[in-house]
N, C-alpha and C positions, 0 to 999 in steps of 0.2 A: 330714408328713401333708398333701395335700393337698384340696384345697376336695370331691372327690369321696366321697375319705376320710372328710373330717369327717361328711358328709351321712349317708354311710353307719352311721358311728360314731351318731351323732345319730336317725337313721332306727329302729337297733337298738331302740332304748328302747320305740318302741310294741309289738312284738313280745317283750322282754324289760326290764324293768327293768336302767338302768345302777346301777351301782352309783358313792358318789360317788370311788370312787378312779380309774376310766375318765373321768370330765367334767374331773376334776384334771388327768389326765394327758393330757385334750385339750386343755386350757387351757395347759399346759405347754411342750408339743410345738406349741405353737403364738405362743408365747412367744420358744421358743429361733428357731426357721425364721424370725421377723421379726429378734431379734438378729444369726443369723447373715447374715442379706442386711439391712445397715441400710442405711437412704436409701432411693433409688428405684431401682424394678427396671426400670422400662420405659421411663419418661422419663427420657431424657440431659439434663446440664446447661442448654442451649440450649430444651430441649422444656419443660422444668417452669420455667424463667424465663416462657418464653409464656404456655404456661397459666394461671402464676400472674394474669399481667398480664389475659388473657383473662377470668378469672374476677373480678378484683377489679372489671372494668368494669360487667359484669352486676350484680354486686354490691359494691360500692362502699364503702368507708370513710364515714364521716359521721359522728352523734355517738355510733355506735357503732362496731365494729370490722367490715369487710368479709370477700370471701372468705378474701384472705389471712393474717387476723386468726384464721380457724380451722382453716388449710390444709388449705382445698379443693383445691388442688393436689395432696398428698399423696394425698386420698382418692382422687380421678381415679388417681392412681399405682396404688394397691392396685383401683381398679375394673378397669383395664386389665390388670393383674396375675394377678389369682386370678378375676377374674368373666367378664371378654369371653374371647369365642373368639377365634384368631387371626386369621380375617375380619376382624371388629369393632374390633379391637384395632389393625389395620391401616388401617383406615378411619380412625380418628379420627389416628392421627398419619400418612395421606396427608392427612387434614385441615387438619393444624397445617402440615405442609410447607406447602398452597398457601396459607393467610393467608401466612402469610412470600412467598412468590411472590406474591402479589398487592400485595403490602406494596412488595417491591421493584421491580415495575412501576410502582407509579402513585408511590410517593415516593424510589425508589432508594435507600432502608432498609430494614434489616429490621423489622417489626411493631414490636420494642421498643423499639428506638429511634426511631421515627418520634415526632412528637409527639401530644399527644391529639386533637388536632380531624382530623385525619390519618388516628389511629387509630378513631376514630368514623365519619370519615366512612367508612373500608375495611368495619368489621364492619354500617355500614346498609346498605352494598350489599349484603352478604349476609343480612344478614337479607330485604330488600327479593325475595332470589332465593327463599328457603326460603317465605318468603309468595306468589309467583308458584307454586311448586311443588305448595304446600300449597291452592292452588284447582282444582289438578289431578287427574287421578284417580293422579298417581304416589303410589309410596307414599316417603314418609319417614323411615322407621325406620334407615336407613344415612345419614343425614345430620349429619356432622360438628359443624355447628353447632347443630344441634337437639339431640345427645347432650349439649353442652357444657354448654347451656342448660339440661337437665334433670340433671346432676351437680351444676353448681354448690349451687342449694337445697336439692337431696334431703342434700348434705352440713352448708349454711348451716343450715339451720331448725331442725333437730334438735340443734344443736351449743345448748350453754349460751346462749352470745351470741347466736344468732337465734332460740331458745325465749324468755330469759328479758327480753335485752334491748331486743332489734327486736321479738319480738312482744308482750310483757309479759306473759308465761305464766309459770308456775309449774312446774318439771317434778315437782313431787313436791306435789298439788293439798291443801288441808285442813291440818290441824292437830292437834297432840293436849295438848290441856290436861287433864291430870292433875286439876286440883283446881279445876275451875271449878264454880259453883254454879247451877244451872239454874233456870230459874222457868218460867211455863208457855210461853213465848212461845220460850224455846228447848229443850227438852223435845221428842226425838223421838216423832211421832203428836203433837202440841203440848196433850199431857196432863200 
């Protein structure tokens, strides 16, 4: 089943009640199709080593755990996968190719192996270009590095480690004490 599929499947329900043996059998069918393709479908070897590296700069290890802490890379894989169109899809790894081209013009490594001040200095020039772009009336939405920069988080934040740790949030907010004894000052309406 694909991402169309599911929508469809899922869409059904305002027009008809599913019943839970179809959400089962979406969950299922959606279970096996990751089993049968494990790993990465879109990023080759070389491509999800970048990414990773690319992501973990954004977001960084310290005295929690970074992107690669909650493989962000991974999630890029499944965004690229089942969500972007082949445009998009294409874009972001014409993307990754020219960091590595550009990697190996100015240090005659490639990205990964270059080292980090290297690597910093490559990804401020680009950033440096997206912020020239971005006071333009072009538009930005097919920009490599700007996608990256918005995966990254959209996958950090949400993940336990950037909820609970980096932001100090609660994913499951309140409490439930069963036998606590109330007085008026905790007393819902403070009656």
């Amino acid at each position: 089943m694909d991402r169309r599929e599911a929508l469809r499947v899922l869409g059904a329900a305002t027009a008809a009640p599913l019943i839970s043996r179809d959400l089962y059998a979406l969950g299922q069918d959606a279970r096996a199709r990751w089993r049968a393709r494990p790993g990465f479908r879109v990023l080759d070897a070389q491509q999800q080593v970048l990414v990773q590296t690319l992501t973990e700069m954004i977001i960084p290890a310290t005295d929690t755990p970074g992107a690669k802490g909650v493989a962000v890379d991974q999630f890029i894989d499944v965004m690229l996968a089942d969500w972007y169109d082949p445009a998009d899809r294409q874009t972001f790894l014409d993307g990754l190719a020219d960091v590595d081209t550009r990697s190996k013009a100015a240090t005659g490594k490639a990205f990964t192996a270059a080292d980090a001040a290297q690597q910093t200095a490559l990804l401020t020039a680009v950033d440096d270009e997206v912020a020239r772009v971005r006071a333009t009336p072009q538009k930005l939405d097919k920009s490599f590095w700007r996608k990256l920069k918005w995966l990254t988080p959209t996958r950090y934040y949400p993940s336990q480690v950037g909820f609970e740790q980096e932001l100090h949030e609660r994913i499951i907010p309140g409490s439930y004490d069963p036998c606590r004894l109330l007085d008026a000052s905790t007393r819902a309406g403070g009656y």
